[in-house]
C-alpha positions, -999 to +999 in steps of 0.1 A: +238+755+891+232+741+861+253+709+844+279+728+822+276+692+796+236+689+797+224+684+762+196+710+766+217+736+777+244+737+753+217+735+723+204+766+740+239+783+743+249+770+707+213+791+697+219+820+718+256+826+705+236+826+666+213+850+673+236+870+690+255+873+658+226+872+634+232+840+621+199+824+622+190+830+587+224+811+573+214+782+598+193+768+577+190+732+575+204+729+542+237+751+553+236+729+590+241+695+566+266+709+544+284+724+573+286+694+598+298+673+564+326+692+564+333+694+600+328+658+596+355+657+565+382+678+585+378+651+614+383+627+590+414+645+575+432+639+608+432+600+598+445+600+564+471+579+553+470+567+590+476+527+592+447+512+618+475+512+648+483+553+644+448+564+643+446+541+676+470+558+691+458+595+680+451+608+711+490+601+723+499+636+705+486+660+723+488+684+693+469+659+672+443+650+705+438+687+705+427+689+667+403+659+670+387+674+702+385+706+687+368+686+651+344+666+673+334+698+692+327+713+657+310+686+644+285+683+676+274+716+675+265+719+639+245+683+645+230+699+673+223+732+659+207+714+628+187+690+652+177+727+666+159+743+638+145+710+626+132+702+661+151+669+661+153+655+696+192+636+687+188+615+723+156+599+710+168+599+674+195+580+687+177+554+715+149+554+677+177+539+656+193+515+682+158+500+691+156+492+653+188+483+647+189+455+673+157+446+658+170+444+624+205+428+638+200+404+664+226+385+685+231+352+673+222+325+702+256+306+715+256+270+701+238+245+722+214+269+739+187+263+711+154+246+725 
């Protein structure tokens, strides 16, 4: 039995539920990036007008937790579907960017430890 949260296998359920409606040729990449920015916009929607300590506690409403669930699920499939038909692999995107980012933003060494 496979892993029901294994990357792979929900990029290949995410592509097998497109074709299954004939939706590859809207999945373009251009549509993918305009899509997941809006995904992304209606997660961020949630948080409007919210003060730093309500969007903290977001995930006490269970109405609300529901609609950010159901936003981040939306906004991972479109990333993953986009990563799809570009033939991104997002895992070593993502271990890519944090190499060079703690390249590019080292820790600073506690005072005293200096040679």
């Amino acid at each position: 039995m496979t892993d029901p949260y294994d990357l792979a296998g929900l990029r290949h359920r995410l592509a097998e539920f497109a074709a299954a409606r004939n939706w590859q040729p809207y999945h373009t990449p251009k549509n993918l990036a305009a899509a997941l920015s809006v995904e992304a916009s209606e997660l961020l929607e949630i948080f409007q007008w919210s003060t730093p300590e309500e969007s903290a506690r977001v995930m006490d409403d269970p109405d609300t937790a529901h609609r950010v669930n159901d936003e981040v699920a939306d906004v991972l499939a479109y990333l993953l579907q986009f990563c799809e038909v570009l033939g991104v692999d997002p895992l070593a995107a993502l271990a890519a960017k944090i190499d060079r980012n703690e390249r590019r933003f080292p820790t600073e060494e506690p005072p005293g430890d200096s040679p």
